[in-house]
Structures are given as structure tokens and as C-alpha cells.
N, C-alpha and C positions, 0 to 999 in steps of 0.2 A: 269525671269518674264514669260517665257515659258514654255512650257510639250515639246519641241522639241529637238530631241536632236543635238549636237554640231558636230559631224564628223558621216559618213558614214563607212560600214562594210567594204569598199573598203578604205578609208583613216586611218585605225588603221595599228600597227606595230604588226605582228604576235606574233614575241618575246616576245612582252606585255602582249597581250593577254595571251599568253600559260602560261609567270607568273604568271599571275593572276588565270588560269586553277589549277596550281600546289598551289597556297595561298589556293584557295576554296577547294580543296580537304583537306589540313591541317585542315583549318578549320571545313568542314564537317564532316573531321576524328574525330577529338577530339570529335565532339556532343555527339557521342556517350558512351564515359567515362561520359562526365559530366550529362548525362540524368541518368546513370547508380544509380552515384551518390545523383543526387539528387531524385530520385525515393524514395530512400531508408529510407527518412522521409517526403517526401513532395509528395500528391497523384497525380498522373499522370496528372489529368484533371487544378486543382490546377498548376502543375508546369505550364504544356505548357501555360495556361490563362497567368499566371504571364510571359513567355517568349516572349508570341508574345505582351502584354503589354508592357514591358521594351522597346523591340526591336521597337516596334510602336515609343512609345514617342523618342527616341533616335534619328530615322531617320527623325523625324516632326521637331524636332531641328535642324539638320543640314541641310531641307529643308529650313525651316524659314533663316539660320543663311547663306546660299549661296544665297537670296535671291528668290528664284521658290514659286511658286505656288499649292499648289492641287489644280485635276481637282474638278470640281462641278457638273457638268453633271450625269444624270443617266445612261448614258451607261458606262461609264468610271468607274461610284461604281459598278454596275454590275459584270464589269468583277474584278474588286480587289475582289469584292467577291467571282466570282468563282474560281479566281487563289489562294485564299485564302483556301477554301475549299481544293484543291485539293493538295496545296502545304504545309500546315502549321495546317487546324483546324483536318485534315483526318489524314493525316500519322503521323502528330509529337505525336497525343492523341495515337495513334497506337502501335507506337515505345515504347515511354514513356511504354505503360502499358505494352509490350512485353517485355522490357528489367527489370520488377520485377522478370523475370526468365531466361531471356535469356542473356548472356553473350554479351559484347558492340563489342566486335569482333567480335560474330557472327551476330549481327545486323548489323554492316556493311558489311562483307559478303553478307548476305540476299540483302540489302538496294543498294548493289553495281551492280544488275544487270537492272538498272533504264535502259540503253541503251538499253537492248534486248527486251523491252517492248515497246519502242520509237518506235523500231523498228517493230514489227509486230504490233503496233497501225497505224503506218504510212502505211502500207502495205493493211490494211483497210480500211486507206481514201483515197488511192491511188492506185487501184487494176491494174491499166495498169502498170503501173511502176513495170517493172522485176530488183527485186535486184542483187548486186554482190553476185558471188557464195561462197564468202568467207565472207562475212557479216552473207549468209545462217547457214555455218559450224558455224559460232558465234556463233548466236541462239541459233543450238544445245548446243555446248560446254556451253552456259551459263545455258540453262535450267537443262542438263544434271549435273552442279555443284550443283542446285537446289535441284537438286533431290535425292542427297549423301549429302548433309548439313541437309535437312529436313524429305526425303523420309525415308533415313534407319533406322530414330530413329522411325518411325511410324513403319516400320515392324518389328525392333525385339522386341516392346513390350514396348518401353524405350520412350514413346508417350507423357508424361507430359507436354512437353514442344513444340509439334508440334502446339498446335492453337497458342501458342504467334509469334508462324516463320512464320505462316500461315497470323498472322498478319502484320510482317512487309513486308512478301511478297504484299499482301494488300496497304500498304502503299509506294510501292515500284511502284505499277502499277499509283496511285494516281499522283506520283511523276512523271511519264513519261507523263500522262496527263499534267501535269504543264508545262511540258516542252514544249510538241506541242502547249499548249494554251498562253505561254510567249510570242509567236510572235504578238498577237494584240498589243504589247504594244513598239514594235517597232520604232516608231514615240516619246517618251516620255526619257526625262531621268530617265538613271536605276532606281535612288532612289525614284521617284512618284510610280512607280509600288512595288517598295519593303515596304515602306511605306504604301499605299496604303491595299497592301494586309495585312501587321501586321495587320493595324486597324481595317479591315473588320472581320478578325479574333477574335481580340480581343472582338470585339462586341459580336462574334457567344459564343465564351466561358467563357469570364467572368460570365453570369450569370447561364451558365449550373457550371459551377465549384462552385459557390455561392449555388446552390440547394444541389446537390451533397456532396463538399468537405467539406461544411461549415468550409472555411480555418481561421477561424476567431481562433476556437479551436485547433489548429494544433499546435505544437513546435518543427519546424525543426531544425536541427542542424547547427551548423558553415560550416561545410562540405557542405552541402545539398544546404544553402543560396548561400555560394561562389563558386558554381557549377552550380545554378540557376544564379548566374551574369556574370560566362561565358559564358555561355550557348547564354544569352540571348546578348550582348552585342560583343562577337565575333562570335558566331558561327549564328547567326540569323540577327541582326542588318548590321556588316560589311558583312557577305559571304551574305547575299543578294542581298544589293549595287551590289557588285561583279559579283552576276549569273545573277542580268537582264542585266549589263551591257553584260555581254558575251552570252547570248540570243542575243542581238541585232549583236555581233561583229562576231560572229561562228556559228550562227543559233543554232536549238534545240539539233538535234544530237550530232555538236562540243562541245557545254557544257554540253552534259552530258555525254562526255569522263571522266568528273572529277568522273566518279563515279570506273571507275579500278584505277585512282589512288588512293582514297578515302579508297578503299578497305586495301590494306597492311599499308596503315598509320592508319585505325582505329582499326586494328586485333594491329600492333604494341603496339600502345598506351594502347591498353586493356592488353596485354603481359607485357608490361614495367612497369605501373603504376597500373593496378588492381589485378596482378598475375593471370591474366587469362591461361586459357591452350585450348587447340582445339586438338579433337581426331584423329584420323589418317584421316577418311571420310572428315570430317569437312575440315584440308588440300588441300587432294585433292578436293573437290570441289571449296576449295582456287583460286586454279592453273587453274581449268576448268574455273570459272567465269571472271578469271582475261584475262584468254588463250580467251574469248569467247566475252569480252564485249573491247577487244584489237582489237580484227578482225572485230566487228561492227561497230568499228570508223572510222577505213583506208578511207583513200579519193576514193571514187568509181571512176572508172575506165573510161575514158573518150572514147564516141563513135570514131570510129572510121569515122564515116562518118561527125562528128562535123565541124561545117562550120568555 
């Protein structure tokens, strides 16, 4: 009957948690095969409308069917539409159009350096606060991967595909907004805000995709459909639930740890199931992001004068 939520960050069991850390990255991992996929007959703008669709009505059902509430208030639509913006109508339209060219491993790649951006966003809303020196080397390390995934195909010439990386980088900083702005919703159970933002979403894009896609004429395939219902139903619907609940349990940083693990389960996936391959660069920038966005999670280091 409430937006309140049931236990505090201080009464969860960490083990849980990290479980659920390690679910949501499976899950986020796959997104990106099945965007791959369904790109491939169903247009970008089209897909993601239909996924934050599905994924909307799916969690309004299991609001309705636990008994809660949505809020009503305008501040509270407000922000489901900003977090909505930021997390689902920006980066997912983003990704979606980027992965017509870009391979889903390297889109998680790219997508996977969400913490290093958290990170030097939070650094500008909080300019006293001197970070760990080894969060620093993170930074590097993860930009530095950025820069050998995307950089080198722009300088030897082999460029075709740098705005769609440029894209998901784009949609990658979106993402780390989302994460610093998840905390208003602290006070609510996960799934109003997950909820929440589908809907807002879905408002913003259904009728841009209607202008646009005119999906009415479209004849997706089998594939395409049944990758548009994973899509939307585990990778969006459930890992949602999931990420506000672990916004509230791990703060913003702690959940978006899930983005290095995200990273070698969505490269895999692309490897195992789409016969994907990644060039030697690609690799190591692998290693660097993973090496980079590993060091900006560590638990910073407690003062020594701490009372």
C-alpha cells in the first residue's frame, strides 16, 4: 500500500546482494545479443518503444498483483521521467542504433565503463572530496581502454564505425547519470521506480517510433520477435527490479560494479552465440576496462583519523 521500502541498506545480507550484482550483469550481458538481434529487422526506435512497453506493463502487473501503489504526485513523475530519459529513452535508442554496426561485445565493452564516468561525475558534484589514488589509476586505465576499442580505428582510417562507439559511449555517460540520480528514489520500493521510469519512457517513444518507424508496416522475423521478448522481459523488466533495488542496498558506485562484470559475460555471449571475434586492440582494451572499472569499485580506504 506504500512507496516505502521494507529493510534498510544496513539490514540486507551482502551475499544477496552481490547475487543479485552478479544476476544483473547476466542479465545486462545478454541485452546486448538480443538488441543485436533484434535490430536486424525491427528499427531501433521501434524496438526499444516496444521494450520499455512490454517491460512497463509487466512490472504495473506485478505492482498491482503485490498489492503497492504508484505514486501520483508530480515530483515523483518528474523524476521517473528523468531517470527514464537518462536510463532507458537516451542510451537504449543509442545502443540499439549503434549495434546496426557495431558488434554486441563491443557494445558491452564500450557500455561497461559506466563506473568511470560515475566516477568523475561525482568528482564534480563533490570537488572537496579527494579520491583514492587507485580509483584515480582506474580512471586512466578505463579511459585508456576507450581509447584502443575506439581511438585506433579512427586513426588508421578503418573510421566507419566510430560514431556508432561514440554513440554508445554517449549512452554510457547517460547511464552513469542514472545512477547518481537513482538515489532520489531511495525511500520507494525498487519496482515503483523501475516501473515508473518504463512508463515515462514509453510515453516519450511510442509516438516518436509511430512518426518515424511507421511499425505498423514492418515484418519482423521470428528471431527478431523472440529477442525483442527477451529483451524486454528479462533484460529490462527483471534487471530493473534488481538495479533500483541495489541503488538503494550498495549506493550508486556499488551497482555499477555490475558494469566489469557485464563486460566479459556480454563479449562472451557475443563470442558463443553470434560468432563474434574482437581484434587484438579491442582485447586489450578488454583487460584495460575491466583492469580500470575493477579499481574504481574497491572500498575506499578509511581516514585514518575516523572517529
Amino acid at each position: 500500500m506504500s512507496t516505502q521500502t521494507l529493510e534498510t541498506p544496513a539490514s540486507t545480507n551482502r551475499a544477496t546482494e552481490l547475487v543479485l550484482l552478479l544476476t544483473l550483469a547476466t542479465l545486462w550481458g545478454g541485452s546486448y545479443s538480443f538488441i543485436k538481434v533484434g535490430v536486424e529487422t525491427i528499427p531501433p526506435l521501434t524496438l526499444i518503444a516496444a521494450r520499455t512497453l512490454i517491460a512497463g506493463l509487466i512490472l504495473l502487473a506485478v505492482i498491482r498483483w503485490r498489492g503497492l501503489r504508484m505514486p501520483r504526485d508530480r515530483t515523483a513523475w518528474r523524476r521517473f521521467t528523468t531517470q527514464a530519459l537518462l536510463n532507458s529513452v537516451f542510451p537504449f535508442t543509442l545502443i540499439a542504433w549503434a549495434e546496426k554496426s557495431v558488434d554486441a561485445g563491443l557494445a558491452s565493452i564500450l557500455n561497461g565503463t559506466t563506473p568511470v564516468f560515475v566516477f568523475l561525475i561525482s568528482l564534480v558534484l563533490a570537488p572537496m572530496k579527494r579520491p583514492d589514488w587507485r580509483k584515480g589509476l582506474g580512471v586512466a586505465a578505463g579511459l585508456a581502454g576507450i581509447t584502443l576499442i575506439v581511438g585506433v580505428d579512427a586513426f588508421t582510417g578503418l573510421g566507419g564505425a566510430v560514431l556508432p562507439q561514440l554513440a554508445i559511449i554517449a549512452a554510457t555517460v547517460a547511464y552513469a547519470c542514472a545512477a547518481l540520480f537513482g538515489r532520489h528514489f531511495t525511500g520507494m520500493d525498487p519496482l515503483l521506480p523501475a516501473a515508473g521510469s518504463m512508463l515515462a519512457g514509453t510515453a516519450l517513444l511510442i509516438p516518436a517510433a509511430l512518426v518515424v518507424d511507421r511499425p505498423w508496416t514492418l515484418a519482423p522475423s521470428t528471431e527478431s520477435l523472440l529477442a525483442l521478448l527477451a529483451l524486454s522481459v528479462v533484460s529490462t523488466a527483471l534487471a530493473f527490479a534488481i538495479y533500483f533495488r541495489l541503488i538503494r542496498t550498495l549506493g550508486s558506485v556499488g551497482t555499477t560494479a555490475v558494469a566489469y562484470l557485464r563486460v566479459p559475460i556480454g563479449v562472451a555471449i557475443g563470442l558463443v552465440f553470434l560468432g563474434e571475434t574482437l581484434s587484438p586492440t579491442a582485447w586489450a582494451g578488454l583487460a584495460l576496462v575491466v583492469l580500470g572499472v575493477m579499481a574504481m569499485t574497491l572500498p575506499e580506504r578509511r581516514s585514518g583519523t575516523a572517529g
